[in-house]
C-alpha positions in Angstrom: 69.9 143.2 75.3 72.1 141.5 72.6 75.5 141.9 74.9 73.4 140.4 78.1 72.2 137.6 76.0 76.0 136.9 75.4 77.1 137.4 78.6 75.0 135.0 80.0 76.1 132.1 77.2 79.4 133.2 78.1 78.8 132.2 81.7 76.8 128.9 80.7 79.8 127.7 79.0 81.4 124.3 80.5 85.2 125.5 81.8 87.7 122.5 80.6 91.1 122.2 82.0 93.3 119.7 80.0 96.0 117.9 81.8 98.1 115.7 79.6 102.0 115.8 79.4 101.8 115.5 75.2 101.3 118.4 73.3 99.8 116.7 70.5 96.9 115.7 72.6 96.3 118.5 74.0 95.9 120.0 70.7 93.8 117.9 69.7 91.0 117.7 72.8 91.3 121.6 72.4 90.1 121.6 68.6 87.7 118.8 69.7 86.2 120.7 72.8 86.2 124.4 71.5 83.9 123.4 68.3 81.2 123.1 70.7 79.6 126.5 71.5 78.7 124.9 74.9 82.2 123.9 76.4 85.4 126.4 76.9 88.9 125.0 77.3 90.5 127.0 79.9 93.8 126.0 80.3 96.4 123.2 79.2 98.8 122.0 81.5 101.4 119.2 80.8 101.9 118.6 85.2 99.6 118.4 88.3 102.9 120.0 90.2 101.7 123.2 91.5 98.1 123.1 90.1 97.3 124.6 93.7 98.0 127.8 92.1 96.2 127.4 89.0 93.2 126.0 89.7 92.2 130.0 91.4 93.4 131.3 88.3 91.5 129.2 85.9 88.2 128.1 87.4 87.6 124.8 85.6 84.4 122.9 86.2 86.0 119.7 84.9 89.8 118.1 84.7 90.5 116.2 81.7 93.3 114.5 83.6 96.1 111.9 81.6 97.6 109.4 84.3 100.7 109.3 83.0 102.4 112.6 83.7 106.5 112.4 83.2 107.2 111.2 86.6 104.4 111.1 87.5 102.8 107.8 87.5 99.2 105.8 87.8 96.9 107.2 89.9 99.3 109.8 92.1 98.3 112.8 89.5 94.8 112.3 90.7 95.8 112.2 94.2 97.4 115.0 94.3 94.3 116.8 92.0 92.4 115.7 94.6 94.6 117.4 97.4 94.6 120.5 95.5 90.7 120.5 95.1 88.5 118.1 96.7 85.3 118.6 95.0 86.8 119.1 91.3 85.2 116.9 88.5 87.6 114.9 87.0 87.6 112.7 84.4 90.5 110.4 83.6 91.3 110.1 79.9 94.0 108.3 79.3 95.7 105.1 77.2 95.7 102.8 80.1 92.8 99.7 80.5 94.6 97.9 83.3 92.3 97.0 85.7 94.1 97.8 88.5 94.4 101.1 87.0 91.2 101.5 86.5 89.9 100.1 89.7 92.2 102.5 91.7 91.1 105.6 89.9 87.4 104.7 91.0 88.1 103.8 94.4 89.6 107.8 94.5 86.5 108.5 93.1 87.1 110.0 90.2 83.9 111.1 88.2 85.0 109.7 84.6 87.3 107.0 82.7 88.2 107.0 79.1 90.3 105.2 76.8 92.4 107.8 74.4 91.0 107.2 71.0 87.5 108.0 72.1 85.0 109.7 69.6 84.6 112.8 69.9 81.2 112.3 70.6 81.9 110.4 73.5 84.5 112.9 75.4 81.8 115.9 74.4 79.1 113.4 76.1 81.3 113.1 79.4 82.4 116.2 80.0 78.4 117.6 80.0 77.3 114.7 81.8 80.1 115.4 84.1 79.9 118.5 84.8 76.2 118.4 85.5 77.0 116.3 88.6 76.9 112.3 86.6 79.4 110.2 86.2 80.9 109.2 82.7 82.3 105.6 82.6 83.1 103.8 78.8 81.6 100.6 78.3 85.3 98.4 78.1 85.7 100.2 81.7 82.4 99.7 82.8 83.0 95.9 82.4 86.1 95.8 83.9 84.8 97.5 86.6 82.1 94.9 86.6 84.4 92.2 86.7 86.7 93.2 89.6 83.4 93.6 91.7 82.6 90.0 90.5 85.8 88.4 91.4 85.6 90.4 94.8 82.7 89.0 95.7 83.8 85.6 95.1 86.4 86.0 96.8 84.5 87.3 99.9 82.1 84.5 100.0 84.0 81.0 101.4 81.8 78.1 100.5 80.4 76.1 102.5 82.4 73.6 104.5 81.0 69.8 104.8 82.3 67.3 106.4 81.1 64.0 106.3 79.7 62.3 109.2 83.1 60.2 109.9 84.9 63.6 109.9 82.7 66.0 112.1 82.8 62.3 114.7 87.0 62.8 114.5 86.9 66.7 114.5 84.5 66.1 117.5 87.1 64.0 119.4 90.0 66.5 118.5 88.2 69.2 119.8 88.5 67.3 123.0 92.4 66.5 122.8 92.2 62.9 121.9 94.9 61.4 120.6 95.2 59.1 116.7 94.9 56.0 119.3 92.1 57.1 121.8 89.9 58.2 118.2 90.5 54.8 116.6 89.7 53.1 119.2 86.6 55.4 120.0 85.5 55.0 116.8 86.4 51.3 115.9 88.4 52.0 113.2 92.4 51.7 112.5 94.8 54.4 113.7 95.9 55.4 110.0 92.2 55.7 108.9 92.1 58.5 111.4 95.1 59.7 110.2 93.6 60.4 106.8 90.4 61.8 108.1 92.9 64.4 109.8 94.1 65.6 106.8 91.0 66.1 105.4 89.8 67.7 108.1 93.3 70.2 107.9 92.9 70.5 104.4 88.7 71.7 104.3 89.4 74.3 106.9 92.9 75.3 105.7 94.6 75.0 108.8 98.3 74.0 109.5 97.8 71.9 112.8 95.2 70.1 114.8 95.1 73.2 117.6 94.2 75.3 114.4 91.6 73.2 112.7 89.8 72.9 116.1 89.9 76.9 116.4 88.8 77.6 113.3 86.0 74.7 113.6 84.9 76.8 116.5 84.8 80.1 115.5 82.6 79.3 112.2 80.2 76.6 114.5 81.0 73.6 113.1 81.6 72.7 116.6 81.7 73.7 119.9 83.8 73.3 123.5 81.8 71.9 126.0 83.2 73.3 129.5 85.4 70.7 131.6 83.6 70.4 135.1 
């Protein structure tokens, strides 16, 4: 009864691989990780060349994974984890906060980021989180996250576009290939005054030419081409 009740914490156990080119780390997450009665650390390697072959041998449930691997750099190690194993749980523990680091990693779709000098309570916390199918993401990389998404979003969303009611009457009569002259004198005002309305028509829609303002006017609906009969 006693050895079945072992066998079966044996099998409950958390299987850790650590993948870090520095020995010293490794060292250390292994005396961090194999005080808990919970979490086994089954292998240590220092590259993700080859882990193919590994991975059969050692079974882990989770990848601590460094992104900095000798020549191997940023986010190719977790690429090429990924190659090797798909569905593996993986979190990224490493020195870099760069965002595009960061950002990169997540858009792989990797399960964890955290900074090296974590406590121990925190890399304990993420690998059982982890491994039970959640994600494990530290606060400083939770907001960068946050922000990147932020700034994306801005990015995404072009205000507005007014013109005032001068402009749309000039954009109006470039859309139907007037010239500087015919405007001004369709409007009643001087030929230069049209001229500057131009370029603030070219400078609200970004465009380089008239034939380009009037395309771009179009396809957002600022205006529209009536048909020549």
């Amino acid at each position: 009864m006693i050895g079945g009740a072992m066998s079966e914490q044996t099998e409950a156990r958390i299987r850790v691989l650590i993948v870090d080119d520095h020995s010293v780390v490794r060292y250390g997450l292994r005396h961090i990780l194999e005080s808990e009665s919970d979490i086994e650390v089954v292998g240590e390697l220092d590259t993700v060349t080859g882990i193919d072959s590994a991975l059969p041998e050692m079974k882990p449930d989770v990848v601590l994974l460094d992104l900095e691997l000798g020549d191997i750099k940023g986010v190719d190690a977790l690429r090429m984890l990924h190659d090797a194993a798909p569905d593996m749980r993986v979190i990224i523990y490493t020195s870099h906060d760069e965002e595009d680091r960061i950002v990169q990693a997540a858009e792989l779709g990797v399960d964890g980021y955290l900074l090296k000098g974590s406590p121990k309570r925190e890399i304990v916390d993420a690998i059982r989180s982890v491994s039970d199918g959640g994600t494990a993401i530290e606060p400083a990389v939770a907001a960068t996250l946050m922000q990147h998404m932020n700034k994306r979003s801005t990015k995404s969303e072009k205000p507005a576009i007014h013109f005032s009611k001068r402009e749309g009457q000039v954009l109006e009569l470039l859309a139907a290939g007037k010239t500087n002259r015919n405007i001004g004198e369709t409007l009643f005002i001087s030929e230069s005054t049209v001229k500057f309305h131009v370029h603030a028509i070219l400078s609200k829609l970004d465009a380089g030419n008239r034939t380009e303002a009037v395309s771009i006017a179009v396809q957002q609906g600022l205006i529209t081409l009536e048909a020549n009969d």
